[in-house]
C-alpha positions as CSV (number, residue, x, y, z in Angstrom):
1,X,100.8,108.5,103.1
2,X,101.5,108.6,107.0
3,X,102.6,112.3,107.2
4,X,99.7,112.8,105.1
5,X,97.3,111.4,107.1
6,X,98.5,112.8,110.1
7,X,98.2,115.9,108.6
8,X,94.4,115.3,108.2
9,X,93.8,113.8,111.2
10,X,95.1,116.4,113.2
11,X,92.9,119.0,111.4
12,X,89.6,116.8,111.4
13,X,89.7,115.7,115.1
14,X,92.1,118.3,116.9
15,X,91.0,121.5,115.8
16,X,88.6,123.8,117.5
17,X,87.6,125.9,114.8
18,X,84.6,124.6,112.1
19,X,86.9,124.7,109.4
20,X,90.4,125.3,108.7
21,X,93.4,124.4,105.8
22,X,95.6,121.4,105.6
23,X,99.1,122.8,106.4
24,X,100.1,122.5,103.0
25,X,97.5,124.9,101.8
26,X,95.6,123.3,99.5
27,X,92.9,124.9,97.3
28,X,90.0,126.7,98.7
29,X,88.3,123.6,97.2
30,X,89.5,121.3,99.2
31,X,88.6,122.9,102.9
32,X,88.4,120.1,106.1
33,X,85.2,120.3,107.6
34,X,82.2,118.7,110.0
35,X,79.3,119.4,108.3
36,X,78.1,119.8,104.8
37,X,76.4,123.5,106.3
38,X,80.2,124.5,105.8
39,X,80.1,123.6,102.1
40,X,79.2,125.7,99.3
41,X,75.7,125.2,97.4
42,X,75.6,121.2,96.1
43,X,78.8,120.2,98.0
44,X,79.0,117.7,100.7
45,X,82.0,117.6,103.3
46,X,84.3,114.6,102.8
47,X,87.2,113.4,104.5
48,X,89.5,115.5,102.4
49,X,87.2,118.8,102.5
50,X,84.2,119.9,100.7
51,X,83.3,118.9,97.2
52,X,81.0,117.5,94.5
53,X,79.4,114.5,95.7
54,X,78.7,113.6,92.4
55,X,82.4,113.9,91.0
56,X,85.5,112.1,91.3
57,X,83.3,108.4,91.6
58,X,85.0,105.2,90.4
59,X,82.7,101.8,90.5
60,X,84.2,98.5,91.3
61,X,82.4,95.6,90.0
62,X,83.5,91.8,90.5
63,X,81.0,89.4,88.4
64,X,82.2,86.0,89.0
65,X,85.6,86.2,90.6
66,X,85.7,82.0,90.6
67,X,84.9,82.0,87.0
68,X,87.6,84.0,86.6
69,X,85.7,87.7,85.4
70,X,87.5,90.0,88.0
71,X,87.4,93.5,89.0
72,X,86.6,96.2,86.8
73,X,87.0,99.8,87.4
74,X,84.7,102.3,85.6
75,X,84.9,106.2,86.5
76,X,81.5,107.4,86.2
77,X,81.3,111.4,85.3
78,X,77.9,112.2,86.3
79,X,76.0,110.1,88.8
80,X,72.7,109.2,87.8
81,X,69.3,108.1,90.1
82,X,69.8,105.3,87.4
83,X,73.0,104.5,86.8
84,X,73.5,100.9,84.5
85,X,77.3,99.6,84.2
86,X,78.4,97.9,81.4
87,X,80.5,95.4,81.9
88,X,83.5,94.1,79.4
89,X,84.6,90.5,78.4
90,X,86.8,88.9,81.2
91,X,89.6,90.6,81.4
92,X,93.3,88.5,80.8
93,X,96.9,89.7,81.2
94,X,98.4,87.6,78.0
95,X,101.5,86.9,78.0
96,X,104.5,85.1,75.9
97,X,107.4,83.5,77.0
98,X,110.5,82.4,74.8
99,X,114.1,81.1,75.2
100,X,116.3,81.8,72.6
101,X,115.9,82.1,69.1
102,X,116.6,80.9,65.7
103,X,117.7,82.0,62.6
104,X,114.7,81.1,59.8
105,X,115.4,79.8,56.2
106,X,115.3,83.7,54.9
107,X,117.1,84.8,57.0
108,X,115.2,86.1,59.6
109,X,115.4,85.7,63.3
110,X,112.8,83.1,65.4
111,X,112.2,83.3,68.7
112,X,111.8,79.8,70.0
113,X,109.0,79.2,72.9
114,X,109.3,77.9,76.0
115,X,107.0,75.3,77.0
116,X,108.2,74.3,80.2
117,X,106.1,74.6,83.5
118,X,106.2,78.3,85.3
119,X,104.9,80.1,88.5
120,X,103.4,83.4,87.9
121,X,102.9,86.2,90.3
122,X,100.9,89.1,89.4
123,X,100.9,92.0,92.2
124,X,99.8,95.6,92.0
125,X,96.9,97.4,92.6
126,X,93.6,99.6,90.7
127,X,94.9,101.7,87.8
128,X,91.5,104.1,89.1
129,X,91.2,103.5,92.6
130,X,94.5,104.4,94.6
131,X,95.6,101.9,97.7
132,X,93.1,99.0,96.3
133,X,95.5,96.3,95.9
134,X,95.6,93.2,93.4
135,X,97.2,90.1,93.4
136,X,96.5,87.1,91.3
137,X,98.5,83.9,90.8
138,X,99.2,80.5,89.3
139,X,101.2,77.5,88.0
140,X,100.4,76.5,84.1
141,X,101.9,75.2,81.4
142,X,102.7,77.7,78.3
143,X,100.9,76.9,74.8
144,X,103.8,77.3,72.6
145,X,104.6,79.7,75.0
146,X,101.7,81.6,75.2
147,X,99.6,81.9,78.5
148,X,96.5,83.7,79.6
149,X,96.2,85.0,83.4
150,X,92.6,86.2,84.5
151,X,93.2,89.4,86.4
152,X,91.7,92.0,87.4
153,X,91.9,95.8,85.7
154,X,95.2,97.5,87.3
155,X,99.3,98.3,87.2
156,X,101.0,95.3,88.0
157,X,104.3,93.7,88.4
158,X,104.6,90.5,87.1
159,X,107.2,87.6,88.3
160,X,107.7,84.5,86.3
161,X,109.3,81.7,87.6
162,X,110.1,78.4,85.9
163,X,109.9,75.0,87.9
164,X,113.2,74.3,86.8
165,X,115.6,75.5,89.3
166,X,118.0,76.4,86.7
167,X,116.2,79.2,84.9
168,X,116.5,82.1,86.7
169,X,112.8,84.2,87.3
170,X,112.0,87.4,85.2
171,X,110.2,90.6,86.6
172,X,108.2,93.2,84.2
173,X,105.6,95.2,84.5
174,X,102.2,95.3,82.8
175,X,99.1,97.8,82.8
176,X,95.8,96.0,82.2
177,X,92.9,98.4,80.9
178,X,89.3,96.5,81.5
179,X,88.2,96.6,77.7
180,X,91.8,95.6,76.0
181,X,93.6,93.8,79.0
182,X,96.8,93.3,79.0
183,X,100.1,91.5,77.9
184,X,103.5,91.0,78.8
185,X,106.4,89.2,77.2
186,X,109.5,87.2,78.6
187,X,112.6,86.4,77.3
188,X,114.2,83.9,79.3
189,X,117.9,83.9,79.4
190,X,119.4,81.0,77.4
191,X,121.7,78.2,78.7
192,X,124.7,79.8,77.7
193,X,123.7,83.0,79.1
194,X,122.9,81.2,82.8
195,X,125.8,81.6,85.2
196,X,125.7,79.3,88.4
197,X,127.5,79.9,91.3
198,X,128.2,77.6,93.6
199,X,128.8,78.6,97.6
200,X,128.4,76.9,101.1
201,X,126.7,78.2,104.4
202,X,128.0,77.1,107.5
203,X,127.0,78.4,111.3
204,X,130.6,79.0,111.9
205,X,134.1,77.4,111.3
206,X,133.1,74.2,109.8
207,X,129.8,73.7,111.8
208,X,127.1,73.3,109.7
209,X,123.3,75.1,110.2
210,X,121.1,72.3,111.5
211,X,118.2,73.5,110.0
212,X,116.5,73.7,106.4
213,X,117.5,77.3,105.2
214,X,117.4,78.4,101.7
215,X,118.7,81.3,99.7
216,X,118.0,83.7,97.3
217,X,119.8,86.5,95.3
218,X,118.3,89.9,95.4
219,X,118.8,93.2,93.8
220,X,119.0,96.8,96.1
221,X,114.9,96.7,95.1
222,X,114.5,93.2,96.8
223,X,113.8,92.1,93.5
224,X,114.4,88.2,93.0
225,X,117.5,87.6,90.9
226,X,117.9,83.8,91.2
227,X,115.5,81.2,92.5
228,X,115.4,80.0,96.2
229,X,117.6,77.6,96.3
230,X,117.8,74.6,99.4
231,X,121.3,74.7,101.6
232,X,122.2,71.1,101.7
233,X,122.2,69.9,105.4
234,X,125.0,67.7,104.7
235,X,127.3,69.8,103.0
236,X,126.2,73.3,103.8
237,X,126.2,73.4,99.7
238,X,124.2,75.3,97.4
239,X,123.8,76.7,93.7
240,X,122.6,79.9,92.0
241,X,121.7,80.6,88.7
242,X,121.7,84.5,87.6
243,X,121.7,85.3,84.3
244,X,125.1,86.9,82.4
245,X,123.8,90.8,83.2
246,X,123.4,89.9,86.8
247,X,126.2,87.9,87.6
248,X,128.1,90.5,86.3
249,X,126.7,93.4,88.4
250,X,129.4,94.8,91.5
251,X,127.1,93.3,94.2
252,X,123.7,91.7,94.7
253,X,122.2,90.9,98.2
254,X,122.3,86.7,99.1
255,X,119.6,86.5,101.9
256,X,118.9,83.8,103.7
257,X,115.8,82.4,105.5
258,X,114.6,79.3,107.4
259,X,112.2,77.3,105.2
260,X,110.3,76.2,108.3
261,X,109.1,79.1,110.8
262,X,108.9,76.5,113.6
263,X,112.6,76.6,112.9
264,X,114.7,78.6,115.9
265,X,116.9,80.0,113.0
266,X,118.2,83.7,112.2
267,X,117.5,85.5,109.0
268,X,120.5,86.9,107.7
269,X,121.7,89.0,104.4
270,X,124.9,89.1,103.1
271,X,126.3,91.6,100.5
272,X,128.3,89.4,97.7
273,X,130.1,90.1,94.7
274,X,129.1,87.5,91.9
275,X,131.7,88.2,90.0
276,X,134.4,86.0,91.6
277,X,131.4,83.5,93.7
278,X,131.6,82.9,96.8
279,X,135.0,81.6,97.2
280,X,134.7,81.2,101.5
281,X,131.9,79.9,103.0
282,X,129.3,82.5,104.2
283,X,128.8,82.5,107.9
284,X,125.4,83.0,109.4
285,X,127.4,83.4,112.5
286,X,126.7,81.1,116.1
287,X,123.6,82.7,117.5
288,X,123.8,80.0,120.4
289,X,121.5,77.4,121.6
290,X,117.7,77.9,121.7
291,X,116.6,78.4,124.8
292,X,113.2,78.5,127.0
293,X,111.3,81.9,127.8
294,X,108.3,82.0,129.7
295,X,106.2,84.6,131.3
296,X,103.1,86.2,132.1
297,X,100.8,88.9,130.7
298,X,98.0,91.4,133.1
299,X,95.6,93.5,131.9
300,X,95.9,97.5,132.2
301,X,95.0,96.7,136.1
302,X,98.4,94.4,136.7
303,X,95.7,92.3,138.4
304,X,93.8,90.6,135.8
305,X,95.8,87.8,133.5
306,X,95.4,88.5,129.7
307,X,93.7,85.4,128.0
308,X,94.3,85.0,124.0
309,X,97.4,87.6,123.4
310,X,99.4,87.0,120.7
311,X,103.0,87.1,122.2
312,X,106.5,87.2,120.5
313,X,110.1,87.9,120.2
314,X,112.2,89.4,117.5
315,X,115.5,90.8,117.0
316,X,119.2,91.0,116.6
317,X,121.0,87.6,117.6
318,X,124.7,86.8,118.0
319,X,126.2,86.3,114.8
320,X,124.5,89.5,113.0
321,X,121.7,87.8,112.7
322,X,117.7,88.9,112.8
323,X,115.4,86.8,114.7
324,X,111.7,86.0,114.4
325,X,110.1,84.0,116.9
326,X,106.9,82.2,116.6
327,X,104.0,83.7,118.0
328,X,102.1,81.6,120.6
329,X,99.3,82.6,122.8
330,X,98.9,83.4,126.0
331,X,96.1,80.8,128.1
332,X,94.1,81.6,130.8
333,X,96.0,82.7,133.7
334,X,97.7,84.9,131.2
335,X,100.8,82.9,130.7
336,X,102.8,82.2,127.4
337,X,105.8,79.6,126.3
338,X,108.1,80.6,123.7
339,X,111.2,79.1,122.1
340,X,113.8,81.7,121.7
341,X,117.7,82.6,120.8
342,X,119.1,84.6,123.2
343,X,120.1,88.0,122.9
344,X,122.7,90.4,123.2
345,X,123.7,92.4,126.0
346,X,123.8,95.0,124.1
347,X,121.2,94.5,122.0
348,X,117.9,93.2,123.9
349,X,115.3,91.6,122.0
350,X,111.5,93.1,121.7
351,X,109.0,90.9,123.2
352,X,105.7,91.9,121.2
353,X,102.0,91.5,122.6
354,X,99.3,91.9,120.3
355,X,96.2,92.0,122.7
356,X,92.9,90.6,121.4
357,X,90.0,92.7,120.7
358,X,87.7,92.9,123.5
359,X,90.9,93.8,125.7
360,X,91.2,97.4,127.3
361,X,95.0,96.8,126.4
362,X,97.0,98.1,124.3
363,X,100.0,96.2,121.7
364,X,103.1,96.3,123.7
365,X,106.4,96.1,122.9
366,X,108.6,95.7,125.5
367,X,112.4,94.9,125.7
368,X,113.7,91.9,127.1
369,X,116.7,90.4,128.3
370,X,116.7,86.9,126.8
371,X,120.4,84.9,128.2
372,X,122.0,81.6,127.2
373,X,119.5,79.8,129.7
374,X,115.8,78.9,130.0
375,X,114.8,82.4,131.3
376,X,111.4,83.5,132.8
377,X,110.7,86.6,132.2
378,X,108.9,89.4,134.6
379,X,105.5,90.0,134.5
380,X,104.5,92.3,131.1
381,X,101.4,94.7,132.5
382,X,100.2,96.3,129.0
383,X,99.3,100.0,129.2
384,X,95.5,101.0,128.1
385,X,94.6,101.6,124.9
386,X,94.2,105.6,123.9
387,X,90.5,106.2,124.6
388,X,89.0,108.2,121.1
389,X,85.8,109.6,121.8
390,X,83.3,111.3,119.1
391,X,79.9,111.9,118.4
392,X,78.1,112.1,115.5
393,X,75.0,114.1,114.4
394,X,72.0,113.8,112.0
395,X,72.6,115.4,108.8
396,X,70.6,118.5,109.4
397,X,72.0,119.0,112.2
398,X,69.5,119.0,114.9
399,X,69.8,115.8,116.8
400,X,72.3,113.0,117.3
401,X,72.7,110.0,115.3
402,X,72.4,106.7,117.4
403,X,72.9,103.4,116.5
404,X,75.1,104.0,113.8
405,X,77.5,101.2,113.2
406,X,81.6,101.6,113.4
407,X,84.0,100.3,111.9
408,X,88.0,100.3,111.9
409,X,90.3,100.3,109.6
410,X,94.3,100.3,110.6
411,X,95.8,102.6,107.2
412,X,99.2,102.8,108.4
413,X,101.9,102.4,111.6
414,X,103.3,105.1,113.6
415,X,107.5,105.4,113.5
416,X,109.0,102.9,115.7
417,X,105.3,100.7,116.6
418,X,104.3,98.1,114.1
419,X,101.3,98.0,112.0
420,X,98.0,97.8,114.4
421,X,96.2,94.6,113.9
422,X,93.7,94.4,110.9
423,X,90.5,96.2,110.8
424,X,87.3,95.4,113.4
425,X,84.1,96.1,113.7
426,X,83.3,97.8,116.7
427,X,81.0,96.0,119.0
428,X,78.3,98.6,119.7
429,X,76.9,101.4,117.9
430,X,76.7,105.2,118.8
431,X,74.8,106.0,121.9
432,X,71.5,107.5,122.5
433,X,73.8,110.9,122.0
434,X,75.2,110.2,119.1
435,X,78.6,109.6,120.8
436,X,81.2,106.5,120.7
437,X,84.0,105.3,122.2
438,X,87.1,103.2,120.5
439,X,90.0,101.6,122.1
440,X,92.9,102.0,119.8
441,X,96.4,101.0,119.4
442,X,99.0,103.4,118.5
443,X,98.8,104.0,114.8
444,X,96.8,105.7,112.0
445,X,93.1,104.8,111.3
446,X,90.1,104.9,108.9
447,X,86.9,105.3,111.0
448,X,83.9,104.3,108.8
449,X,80.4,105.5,110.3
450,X,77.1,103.4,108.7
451,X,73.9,104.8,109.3
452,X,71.9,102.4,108.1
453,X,68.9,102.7,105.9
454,X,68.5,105.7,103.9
455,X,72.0,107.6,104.7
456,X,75.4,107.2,103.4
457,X,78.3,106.2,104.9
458,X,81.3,108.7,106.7
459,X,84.8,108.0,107.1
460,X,87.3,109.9,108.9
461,X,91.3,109.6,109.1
462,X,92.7,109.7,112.8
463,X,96.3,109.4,114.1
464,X,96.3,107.8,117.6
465,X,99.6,108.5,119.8
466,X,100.6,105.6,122.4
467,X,99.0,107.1,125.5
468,X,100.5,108.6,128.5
469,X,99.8,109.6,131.4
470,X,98.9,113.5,130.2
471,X,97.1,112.1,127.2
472,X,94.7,109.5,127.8
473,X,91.8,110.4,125.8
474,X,91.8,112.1,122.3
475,X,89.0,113.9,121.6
476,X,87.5,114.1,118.1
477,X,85.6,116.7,116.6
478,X,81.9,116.6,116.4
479,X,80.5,116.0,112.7
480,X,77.4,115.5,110.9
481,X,76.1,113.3,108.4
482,X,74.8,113.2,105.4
483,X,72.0,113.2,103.1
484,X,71.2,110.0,101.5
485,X,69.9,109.9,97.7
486,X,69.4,106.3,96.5
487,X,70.9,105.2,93.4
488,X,70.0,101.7,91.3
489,X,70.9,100.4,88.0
490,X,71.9,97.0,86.2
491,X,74.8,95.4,85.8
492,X,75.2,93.6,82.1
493,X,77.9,92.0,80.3
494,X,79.0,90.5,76.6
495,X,76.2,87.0,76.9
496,X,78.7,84.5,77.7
497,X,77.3,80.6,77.9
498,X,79.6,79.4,80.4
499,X,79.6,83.0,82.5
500,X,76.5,84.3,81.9
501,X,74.0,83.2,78.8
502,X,71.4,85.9,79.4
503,X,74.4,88.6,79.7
504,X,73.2,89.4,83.2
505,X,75.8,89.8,86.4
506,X,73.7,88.2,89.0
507,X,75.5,88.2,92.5
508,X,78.4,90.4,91.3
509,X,79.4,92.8,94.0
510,X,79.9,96.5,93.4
511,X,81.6,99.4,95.4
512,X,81.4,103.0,94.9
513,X,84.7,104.8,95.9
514,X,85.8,108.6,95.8
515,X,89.0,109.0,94.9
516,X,90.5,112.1,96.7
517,X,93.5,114.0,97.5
518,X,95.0,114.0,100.7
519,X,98.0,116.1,101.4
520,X,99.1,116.6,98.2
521,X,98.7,112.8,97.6
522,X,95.8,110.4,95.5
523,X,93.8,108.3,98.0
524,X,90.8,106.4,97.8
525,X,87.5,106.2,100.4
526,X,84.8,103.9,99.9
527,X,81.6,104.9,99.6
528,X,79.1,101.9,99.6
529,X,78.9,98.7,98.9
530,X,76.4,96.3,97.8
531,X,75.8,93.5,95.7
532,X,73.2,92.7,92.7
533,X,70.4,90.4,92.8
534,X,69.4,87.5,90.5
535,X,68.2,89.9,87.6
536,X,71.6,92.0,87.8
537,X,69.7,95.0,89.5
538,X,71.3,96.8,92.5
539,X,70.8,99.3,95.0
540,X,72.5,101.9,97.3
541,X,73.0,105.0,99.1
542,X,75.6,107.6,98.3
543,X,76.3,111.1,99.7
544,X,74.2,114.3,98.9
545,X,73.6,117.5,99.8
């Protein structure tokens, strides 16, 4: 999606021209433009180009997400001034899960259920409605090895994991469709086909880790092969159970992790073959002693002291190693205290600053040189953020649009920065001009414009650069909005008496996306949102020409 979005970016808010292609040529359909004036007849210009305002709509409805009736997607064909969705039964991923099996009395072949405690995991995203993610989970107790899982309508994978230690978890994957749901089956492997391996961790030599790590066996996928399993402190012991097929695959990946964050521990991964165990101990290697780091953070100035930064340190340690500090923040004369390992000479570590919102800073990463001592650290001045500047028009184009409401939406990271921090709403509204004014971190952004009463509203993609010293603004294209037409309905569902008696979705909230295609590739904007009132009945605004 990155190199897709930058793609658009650069042609909505660089180019100089009204219109012009994507650089993969896409259909004459699907032209980048400002205004809808640069549409054909009954098209409005979108993010992605012009096109039907009326097509390519998928509704979102959640009912009673505590009461377990979830999303539901619906793509609508034709938009109506009156447009009543329909909703179906909750929707359930159903699943079995068995252990075994049995030969009956005629000779057939029983599978035999498994009725112990499991963990399940359920994470994917919106079968109609591309980049809206899912993720639903819980701990129950099979019936006869049945279980039901309220879920929302997508493409999932599905992890189960047994509370006993010595099952080891299953992955599949499972479509759920909102008038049919779903189901999954597991077969867990039985006792006979378990393998444990037994290994031992140690810092180095015969020095054990002082610390509660734990670890886990992976495929190449990062998919979980075993369950976590606790390094004794004592004995730098441990056990793994993989089932026959994966304990008798060339390699698997044995990561391990601190259980406790607080701990000043490396994360390291090893590359094992199960075959023969672990016949020496694994080595997370001597990353040396923790150690002290302090220092100070200034505004953009190098004057002011930056209250509230989130400051860090990550990276390679002695020993092969991967570090990751824990973040503290910075008080009021700017200054932050962080418990460190220290680095290689050849290797620095990265201290990251995430500035807080109403800074003019931007998130720095700057490397540091982190010894065997308590170290202080030189003063970190964080550059400005890029300045992205704009203004927006009324939809027929013959006076700006002011107080229209912004807000930001981080979509992706640029190579080598992390992703920006989450979305914000801007605190202040176009001008009397129509124009704005965001301070950005390096990365790639949605920009969502709302009008207000009456008018839809706008988003547009943007890629913003770290700044320098030639580049410190980046000028986006003027654009227009617009045309409102209302749209209302009800929202009903099967009469329910513990969800709904009346069959009416009262409170249920509801979001109208357009699914799109950017650079070749499906994405999703949203549209509006709202929610329904006490009789089911809702309202909104969506694009027209």
């Amino acid at each position: 999606m990155r190199r897709a979005l930058r793609a658009l970016a650069l042609a909505l808010g660089l180019s100089a021209s009204g219109c012009a292609f994507l650089e993969d040529e896409p259909p004459p359909d699907q032209l980048v433009c400002r205004s809808d004036a640069e549409c054909a007849a009954g098209q409005v210009c979108f993010v992605d180009g012009c096109g039907n305002p009326g097509g390519d709509i998928v509704v979102e409805v959640q009912a009673h997400p505590k009461a377990g009736l979830l999303a539901q997607d619906f793509p609508v064909d034709r938009l109506r001034p009156e447009q009543n969705l329909e909703l179906f039964s909750p929707v359930r991923l159903r699943g079995e899960v068995s252990r075994g099996a049995v030969t009956t009395g005629d000779g057939g072949v029983a599978t035999i259920a498994y009725r112990g405690p499991v963990h399940l995991l359920a994470t994917g995203e919106s079968r109609l409605i591309p980049g809206v993610g899912r993720r639903y989970e819980t701990t129950l107790i099979p019936d006869n090895g049945a279980w039901v899982l309220p879920v929302g309508s997508g493409d999932y994978t599905v992890t189960l994991t047994p509370v006993d230690k010595a099952v080891p978890p299953l992955v599949r994957t499972a479509s759920v469709d909102p008038a049919t749901g779903g189901s999954v089956a597991f077969e867990l492997p039985t006792p006979a086909r378990v393998i444990t391996l037994s290994g031992t961790l140690v810092l180095q030599g015969s020095r054990r880790v002082d610390a509660d790590v734990e670890v886990q066996a992976l495929d190449d996928s990062l998919r979980p092969l075993s369950q976590r399993a606790r390094v004794s402190r004592d004995t730098g012991g441990f056990q793994l159970a993989l089932s026959a097929e994966d304990a008798a695959r060339p390699t698997v990946l044995l990561r391990v992790t601190p259980l406790n964050a607080s701990d000043v521990v490396p994360r390291k991964t090893f590359v094992v073959d199960p075959s023969v165990g672990f016949a020496s101990a694994l080595e997370l290697g001597d990353p040396g002693a923790p150690v002290r780091v302090e220092g100070r953070v200034l505004e953009t100035d190098g004057a002011v002291p930056m209250e509230g930064a989130r400051v860090s340190l990550q990276g390679r340690v002695a020993g092969g190693g991967t570090f990751q500090g824990v973040p503290a923040l910075t008080d009021a004369q700017g200054r932050y205290q962080l418990t460190s390992l220290p680095g290689l000479p050849e290797s620095p570590l990265t201290l990251v600053i995430v500035p807080p919102p109403s800074s003019p800073s931007r998130l720095t990463l700057q490397q540091v040189v982190v010894s065997t001592v308590d170290t202080v650290l030189p003063d970190v001045t964080c550059p400005p953020r890029m300045a992205v500047t704009g203004s927006v028009r009324q939809p027929d184009g013959s006076g700006p649009a002011s107080g229209v409401r912004i807000v930001v939406e981080p979509v992706g990271a640029l190579t080598g920065w992390p992703q920006p921090p989450m979305g914000f709403e801007a605190p202040f509204t176009t001008d009397g001009a129509g124009g704005f004014q965001l301070a950005l971190d390096p990365g790639e952004y949605r920009l969502d414009f709302l009008p207000g009463e009456n008018l839809p509203r706008v988003s547009r993609f943007v890629t913003v650069p770290p700044r320098t010293q030639e580049e410190q603004v980046l000028e986006l294209a003027a654009f227009t909005l617009s045309r409102g037409r209302s749209l209302s309905g009800r929202i009903t569902l099967p009469p329910d008496p513990a969800l709904a008696p009346d069959g009416i979705a009262a409170n249920a909230s509801v979001r109208f996306f357009r699914v799109v295609t950017v650079a070749g590739r499906p994405a999703s904007l949203l549209l509006a949102q709202t929610v329904s009132d006490s009789t089911g009945r809702y309202s909104t605004v969506l694009p027209t020409r």
